[in-house]
Legacy VTK file of the C-alpha trace (Angstrom):
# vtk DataFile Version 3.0
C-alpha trace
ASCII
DATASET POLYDATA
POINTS 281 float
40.022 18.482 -7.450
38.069 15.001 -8.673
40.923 13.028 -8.608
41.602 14.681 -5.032
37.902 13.418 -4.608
38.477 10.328 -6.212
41.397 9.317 -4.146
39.844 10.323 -0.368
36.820 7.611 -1.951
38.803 5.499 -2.742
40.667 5.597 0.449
38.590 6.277 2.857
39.186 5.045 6.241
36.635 3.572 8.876
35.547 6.657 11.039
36.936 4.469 14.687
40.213 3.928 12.653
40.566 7.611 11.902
39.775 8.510 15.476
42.406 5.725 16.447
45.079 7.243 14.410
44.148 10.999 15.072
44.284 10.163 19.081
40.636 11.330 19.229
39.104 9.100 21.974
35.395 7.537 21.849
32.871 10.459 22.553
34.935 12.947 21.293
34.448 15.231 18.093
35.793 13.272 14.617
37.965 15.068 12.972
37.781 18.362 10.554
39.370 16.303 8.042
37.203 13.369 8.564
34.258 15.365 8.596
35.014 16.886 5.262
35.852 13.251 3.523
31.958 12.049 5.101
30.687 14.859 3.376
32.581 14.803 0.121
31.410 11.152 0.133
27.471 11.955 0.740
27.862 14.840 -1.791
29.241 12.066 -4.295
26.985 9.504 -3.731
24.063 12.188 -3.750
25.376 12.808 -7.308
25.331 8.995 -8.449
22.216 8.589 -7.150
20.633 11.250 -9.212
22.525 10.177 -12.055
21.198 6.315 -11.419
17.735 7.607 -11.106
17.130 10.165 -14.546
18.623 6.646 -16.203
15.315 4.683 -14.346
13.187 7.752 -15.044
14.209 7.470 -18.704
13.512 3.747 -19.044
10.238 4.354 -16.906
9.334 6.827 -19.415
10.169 4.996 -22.628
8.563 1.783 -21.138
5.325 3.856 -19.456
4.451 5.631 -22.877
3.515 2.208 -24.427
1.568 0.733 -21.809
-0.820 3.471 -22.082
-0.838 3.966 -25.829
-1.775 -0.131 -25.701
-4.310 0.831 -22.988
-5.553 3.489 -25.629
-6.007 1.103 -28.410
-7.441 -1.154 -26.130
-10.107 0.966 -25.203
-10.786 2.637 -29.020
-11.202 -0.853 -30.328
-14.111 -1.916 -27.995
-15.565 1.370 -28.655
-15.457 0.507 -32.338
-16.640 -2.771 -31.909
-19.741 -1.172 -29.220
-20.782 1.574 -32.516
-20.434 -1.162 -35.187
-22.581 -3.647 -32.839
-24.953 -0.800 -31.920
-25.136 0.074 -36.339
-25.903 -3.863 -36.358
-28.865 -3.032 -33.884
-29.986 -0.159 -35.404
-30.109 -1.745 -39.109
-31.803 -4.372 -37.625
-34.075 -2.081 -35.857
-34.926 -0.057 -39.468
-35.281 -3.433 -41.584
-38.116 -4.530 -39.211
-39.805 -1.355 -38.888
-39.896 -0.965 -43.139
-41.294 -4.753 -42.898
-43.781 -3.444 -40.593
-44.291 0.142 -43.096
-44.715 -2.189 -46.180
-47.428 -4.708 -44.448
-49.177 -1.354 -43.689
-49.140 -0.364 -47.523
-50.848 -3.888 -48.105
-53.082 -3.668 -45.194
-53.923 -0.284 -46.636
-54.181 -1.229 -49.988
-56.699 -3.864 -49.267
-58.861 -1.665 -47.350
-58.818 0.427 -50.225
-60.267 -2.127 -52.605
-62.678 -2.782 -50.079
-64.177 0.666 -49.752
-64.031 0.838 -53.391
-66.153 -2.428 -53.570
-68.968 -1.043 -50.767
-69.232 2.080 -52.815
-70.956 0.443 -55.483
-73.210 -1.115 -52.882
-74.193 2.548 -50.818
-77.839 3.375 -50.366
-77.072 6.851 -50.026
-74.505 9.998 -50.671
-74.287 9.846 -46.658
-72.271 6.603 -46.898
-70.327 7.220 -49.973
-69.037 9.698 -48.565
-68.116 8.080 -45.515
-66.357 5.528 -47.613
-64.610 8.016 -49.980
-62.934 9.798 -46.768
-61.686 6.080 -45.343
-59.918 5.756 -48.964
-58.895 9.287 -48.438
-57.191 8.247 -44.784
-55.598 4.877 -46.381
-54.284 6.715 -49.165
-52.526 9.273 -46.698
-51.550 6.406 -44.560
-49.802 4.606 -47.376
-48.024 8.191 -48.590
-46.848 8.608 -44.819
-45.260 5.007 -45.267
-43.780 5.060 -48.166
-42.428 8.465 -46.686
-41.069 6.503 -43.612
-39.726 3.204 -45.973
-37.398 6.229 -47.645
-36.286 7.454 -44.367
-35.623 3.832 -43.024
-33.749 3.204 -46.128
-31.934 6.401 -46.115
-30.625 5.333 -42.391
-29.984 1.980 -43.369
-27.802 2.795 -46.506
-25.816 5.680 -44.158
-25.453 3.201 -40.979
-23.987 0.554 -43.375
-21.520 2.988 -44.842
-20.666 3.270 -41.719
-19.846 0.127 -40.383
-17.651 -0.767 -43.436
-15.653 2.478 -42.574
-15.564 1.449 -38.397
-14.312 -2.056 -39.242
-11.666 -0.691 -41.615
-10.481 1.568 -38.946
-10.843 -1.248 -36.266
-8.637 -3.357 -38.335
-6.211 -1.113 -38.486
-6.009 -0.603 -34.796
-5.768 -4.253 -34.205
-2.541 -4.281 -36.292
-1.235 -1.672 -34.098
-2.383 -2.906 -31.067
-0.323 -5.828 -32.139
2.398 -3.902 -33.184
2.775 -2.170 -29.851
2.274 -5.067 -27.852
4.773 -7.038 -29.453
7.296 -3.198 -28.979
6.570 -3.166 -25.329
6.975 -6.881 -24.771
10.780 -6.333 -26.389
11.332 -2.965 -24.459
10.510 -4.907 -21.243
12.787 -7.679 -22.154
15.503 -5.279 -22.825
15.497 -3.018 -19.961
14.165 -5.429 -17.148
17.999 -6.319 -16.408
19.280 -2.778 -16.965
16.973 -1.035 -14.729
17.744 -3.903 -12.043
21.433 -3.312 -12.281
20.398 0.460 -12.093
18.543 -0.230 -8.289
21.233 -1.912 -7.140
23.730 0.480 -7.666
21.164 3.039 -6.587
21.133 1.036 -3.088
24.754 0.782 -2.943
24.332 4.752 -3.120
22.099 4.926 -0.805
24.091 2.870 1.896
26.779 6.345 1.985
23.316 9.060 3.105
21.792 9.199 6.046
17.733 8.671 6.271
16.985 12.416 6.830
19.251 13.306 4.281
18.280 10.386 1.459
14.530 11.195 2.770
14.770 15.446 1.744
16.304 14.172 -1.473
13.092 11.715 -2.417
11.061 14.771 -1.355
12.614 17.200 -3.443
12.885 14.918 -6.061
9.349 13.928 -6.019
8.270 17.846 -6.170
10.746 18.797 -8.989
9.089 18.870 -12.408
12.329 16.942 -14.201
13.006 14.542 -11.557
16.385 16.825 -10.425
17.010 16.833 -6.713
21.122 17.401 -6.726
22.280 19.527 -9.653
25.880 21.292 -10.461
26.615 24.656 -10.459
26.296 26.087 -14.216
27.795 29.529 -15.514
27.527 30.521 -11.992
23.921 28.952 -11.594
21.955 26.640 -10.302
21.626 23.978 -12.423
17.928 23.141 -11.490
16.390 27.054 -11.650
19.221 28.725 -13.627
19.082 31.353 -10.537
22.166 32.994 -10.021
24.560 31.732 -6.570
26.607 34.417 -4.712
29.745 33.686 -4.947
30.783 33.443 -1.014
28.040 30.238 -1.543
29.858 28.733 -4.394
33.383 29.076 -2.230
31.515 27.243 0.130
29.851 24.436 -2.010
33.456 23.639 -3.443
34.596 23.137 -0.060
32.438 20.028 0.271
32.109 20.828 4.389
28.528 20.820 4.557
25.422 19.965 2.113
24.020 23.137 0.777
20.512 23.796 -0.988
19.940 26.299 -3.857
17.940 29.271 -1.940
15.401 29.040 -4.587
14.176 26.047 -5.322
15.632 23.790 -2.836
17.672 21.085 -4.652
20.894 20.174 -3.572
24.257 21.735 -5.340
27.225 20.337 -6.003
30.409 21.647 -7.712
32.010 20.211 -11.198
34.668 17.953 -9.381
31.759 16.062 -7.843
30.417 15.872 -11.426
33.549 14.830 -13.244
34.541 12.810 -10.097
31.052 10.738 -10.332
31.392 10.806 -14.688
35.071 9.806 -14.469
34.510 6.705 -12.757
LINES 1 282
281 0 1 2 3 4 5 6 7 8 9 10 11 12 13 14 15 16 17 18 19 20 21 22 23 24 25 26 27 28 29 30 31 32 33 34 35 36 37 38 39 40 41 42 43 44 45 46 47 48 49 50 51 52 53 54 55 56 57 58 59 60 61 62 63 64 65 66 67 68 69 70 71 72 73 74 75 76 77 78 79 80 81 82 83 84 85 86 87 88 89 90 91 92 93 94 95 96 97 98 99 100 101 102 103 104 105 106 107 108 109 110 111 112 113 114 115 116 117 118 119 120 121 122 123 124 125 126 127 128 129 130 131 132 133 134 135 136 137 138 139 140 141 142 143 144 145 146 147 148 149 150 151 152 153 154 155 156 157 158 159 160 161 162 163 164 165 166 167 168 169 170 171 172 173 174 175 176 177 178 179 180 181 182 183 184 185 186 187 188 189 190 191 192 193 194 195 196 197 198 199 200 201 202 203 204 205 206 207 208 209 210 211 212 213 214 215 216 217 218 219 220 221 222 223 224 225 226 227 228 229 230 231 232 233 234 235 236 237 238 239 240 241 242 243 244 245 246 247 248 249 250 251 252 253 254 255 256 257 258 259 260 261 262 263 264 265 266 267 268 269 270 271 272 273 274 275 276 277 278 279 280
């Protein structure tokens, strides 16, 4: 049957010739036979096309994995660089306010020696006292400094821990940002002519189906999970939803008279001589 298919491809006539030869006149009805070679021809170049288009959907796959892993990268490393630049900040932030903390603890300290100083100098309990609670207060003051000097340390010591770890892991990243730039830069170069060789023989395709027809099979294709708008007829199924086809239907699909959709799911069925027919040549 594909080298039956092969051969009415190969050829085929000019529909005005056939009508010439057949003594059909202009208006009337083509022929059965002519109508069944148009067919057989749609039905095969339906086939190549969806052949010629899961070979662009793999290289558009391949190639549109790495663009976004490089976008990934991309975006990871500036968020590294934002938390290491923000741990800058921040340790920049603590060291000023532990500056500030110890100039208190002097401040404090001097007061202290002060207060100590007018004690010896009081005319009365009323003001030693007075004086022995402001020593009191600076002596808190300077505990609740020291307190916070620990704390701002503390952060310090953690945040700079944590920028050596950040710029280890941003290094790394770089290399592989590298590493995949320089992958998809090849994988471009490689597959740029393939996948151009791929439209045009996808637009040679295209030339044998009508609009409406090469328009459903965009649709379906765009709808279908996998890409698959025209599949063959497995163990008695379709080849898209595995559901099973009458076999009345399948008579008719070999017949290559008209183009017939699974019931299903809608894609468009063809027999295994329009598969080996399409593989074989």
């Amino acid at each position: 049957m594909s080298k039956q298919i092969k051969n009415n491809l190969s050829n085929e006539t000019p529909i005005g010739e056939v009508n010439s030869i057949m003594g059909v006149k202009p208006g009337e009805a083509e022929s059965e036979e002519n109508i069944e070679v148009t067919i057989e021809r749609k039905l095969y170049a339906l086939y190549s096309l969806q052949q010629i288009d899961s070979q662009i959907d793999k290289i558009r796959i391949i190639r549109g994995e790495l663009p976004l892993e490089v976008e990934d990268l991309e975006d990871e490393i500036i968020g590294l660089q934002t938390r290491i630049d923000n741990y800058i900040s921040d340790i920049e932030t603590s060291e000023q306010q532990i500056k500030e903390k110890e100039a208190a603890i002097k401040e404090s300290l001097t007061l202290i020696k002060r207060y100590e100083e007018q004690q010896n100098n009081v005319r009365n309990n009323r003001e030693y006292d007075s004086l022995t609670k402001e020593i009191e207060y600076q002596n808190l003051e300077i505990q609740l400094a020291e307190k916070r000097i620990r704390e701002f340390s503390s952060s310090l010591l953690m945040k700079k821990d944590e920028i050596t770890k950040a710029q280890m892991v941003l290094e790394e990243r770089k290399n592989d940002l590298e590493m995949k730039k320089t992958e998809l830069t090849d994988i471009i170069a490689e597959t740029e002519k393939e996948e151009a060789m791929l439209h045009h023989r996808s637009e040679e395709n295209q030339k044998y189906i009508e609009p409406r027809l090469l328009t459903a099979y965009k649709r379906i294709r765009k709808n279908a999970r996998n890409g698959l708008a025209v599949v063959p007829i497995e163990r008695d199924a379709c080849g898209g939803c595995f559901s099973k086809i009458p076999p009345q239907r399948q008579l008719d699909i070999r017949m290559h008279r008209k183009v017939i959709v699974c019931e299903y799911c809608g894609r468009i069925l063809v027999d295994q001589a329009i598969v080996d027919a399409v593989n074989n040549n």
